[in-house]
C-alpha positions in Angstrom: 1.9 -24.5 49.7 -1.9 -25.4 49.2 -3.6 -25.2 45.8 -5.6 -22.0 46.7 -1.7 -20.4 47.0 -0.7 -22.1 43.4 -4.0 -20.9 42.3 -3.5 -16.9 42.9 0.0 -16.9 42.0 -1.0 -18.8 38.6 -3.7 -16.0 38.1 -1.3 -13.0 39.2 1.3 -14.6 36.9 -1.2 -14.7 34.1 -2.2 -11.2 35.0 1.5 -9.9 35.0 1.6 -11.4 31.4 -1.5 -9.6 29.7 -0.3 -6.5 31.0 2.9 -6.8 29.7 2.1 -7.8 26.3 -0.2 -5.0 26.5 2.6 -2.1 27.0 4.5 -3.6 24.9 1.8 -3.3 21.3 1.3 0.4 23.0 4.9 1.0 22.7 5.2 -0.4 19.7 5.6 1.6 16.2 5.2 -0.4 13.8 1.5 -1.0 14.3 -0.3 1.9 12.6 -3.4 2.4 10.4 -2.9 1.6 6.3 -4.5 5.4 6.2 -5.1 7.8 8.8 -8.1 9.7 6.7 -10.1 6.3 6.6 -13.4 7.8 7.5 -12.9 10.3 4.4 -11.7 7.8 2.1 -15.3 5.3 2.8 -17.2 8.6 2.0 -15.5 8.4 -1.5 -15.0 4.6 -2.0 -17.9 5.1 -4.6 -15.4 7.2 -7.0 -12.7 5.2 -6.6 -15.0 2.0 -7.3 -16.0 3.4 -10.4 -12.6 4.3 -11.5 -11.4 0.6 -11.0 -14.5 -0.5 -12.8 -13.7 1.8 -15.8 -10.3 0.0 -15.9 -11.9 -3.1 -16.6 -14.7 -2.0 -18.9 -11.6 -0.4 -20.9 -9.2 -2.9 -20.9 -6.3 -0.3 -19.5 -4.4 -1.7 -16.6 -0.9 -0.4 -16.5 1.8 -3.1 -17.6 4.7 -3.1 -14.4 7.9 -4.7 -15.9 10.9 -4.6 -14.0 14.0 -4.8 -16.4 17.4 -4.7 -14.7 18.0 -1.8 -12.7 14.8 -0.1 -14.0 10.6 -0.2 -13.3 9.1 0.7 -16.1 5.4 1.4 -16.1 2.9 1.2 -19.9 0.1 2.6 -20.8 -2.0 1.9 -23.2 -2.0 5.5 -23.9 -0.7 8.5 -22.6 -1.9 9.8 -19.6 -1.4 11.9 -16.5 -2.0 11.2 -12.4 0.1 10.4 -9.6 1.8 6.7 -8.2 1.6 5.9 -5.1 4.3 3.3 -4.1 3.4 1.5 -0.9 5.7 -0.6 1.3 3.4 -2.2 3.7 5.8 -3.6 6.2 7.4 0.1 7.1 4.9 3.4 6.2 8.2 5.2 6.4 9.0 4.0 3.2 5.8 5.5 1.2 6.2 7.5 -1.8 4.0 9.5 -4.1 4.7 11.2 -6.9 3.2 13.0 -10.2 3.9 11.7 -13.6 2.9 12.4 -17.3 3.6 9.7 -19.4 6.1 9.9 -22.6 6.0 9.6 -26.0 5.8 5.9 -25.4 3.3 6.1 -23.0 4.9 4.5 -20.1 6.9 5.6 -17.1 10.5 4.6 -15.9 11.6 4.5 -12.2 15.3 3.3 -10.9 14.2 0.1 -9.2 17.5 0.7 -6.8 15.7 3.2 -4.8 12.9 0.4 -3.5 14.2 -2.0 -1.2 13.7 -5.7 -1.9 10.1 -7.1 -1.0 6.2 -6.9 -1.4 4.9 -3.1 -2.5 2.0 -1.8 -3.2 1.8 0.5 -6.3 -1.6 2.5 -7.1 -2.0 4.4 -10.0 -4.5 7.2 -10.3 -4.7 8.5 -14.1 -6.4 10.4 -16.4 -6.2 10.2 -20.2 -6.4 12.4 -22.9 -9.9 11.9 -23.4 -10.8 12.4 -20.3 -11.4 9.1 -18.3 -9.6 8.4 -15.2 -8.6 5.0 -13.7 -7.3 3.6 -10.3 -5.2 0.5 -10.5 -3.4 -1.1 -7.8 -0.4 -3.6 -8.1 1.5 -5.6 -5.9 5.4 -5.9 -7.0 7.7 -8.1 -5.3 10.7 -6.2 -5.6 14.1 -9.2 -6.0 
């Protein structure tokens, strides 16, 4: 066998390899966007900019204290949005939900139902005197 004969079979070999690799990432489902609506969420970055700004400027980011079996989310005062919980190794695993805070101003989740590792909480809220805030959190679950 010359070297022109090593040569091709070296390139056909390589060849064979891209192309495999390649149906295997399009097979693949665990590789998917963070967020399907991405072109509509950059055409309102500017609100939710703003929203994390006003966090700042106010001093309000939510306290995330896990305590035993529970999650419990604080306030500084009471207030009224939705939590989106975030596991970014499996979308499947996503959860959003409404809240309005109670007399103590926070919010109490069975940590049980999250499965151990990194999440992603953002919290959308609005207050009682009208201001809203976006904060996001990540929790590494034990």
């Amino acid at each position: 066998m010359n070297w022109g004969t090593k040569l091709i079979i070296g390139m056909l070999s390589f060849m064979a390899f891209i192309v495999i690799l390649g149906v295997l990432m399009i097979r693949s489902e665990n590789d998917a966007l963070v967020d399907n609506d991405y072109y509509e969420k950059g055409l309102s970055y500017n609100d939710e900019y703003l929203q994390k700004e006003q966090v700042i400027k106010d001093n309000a980011a939510p306290d995330i204290e896990l305590s035993g079996d529970h999650l419990t989310i604080t306030f500084k005062t009471q207030a009224t949005g939705t939590l989106k919980i975030m596991r970014t190794a499996k979308k499947s695993m996503d959860r959003m939900m409404n809240f309005k805070t109670d007399s103590t101003s926070s919010i109490i989740l069975k940590s049980t139902d999250l499965a151990k590792g990194h999440w992603k909480f953002i919290v959308q809220w609005k207050t009682n005197n009208g201001k809203t805030y976006l904060d996001e959190q990540e929790v590494l679950m034990p």
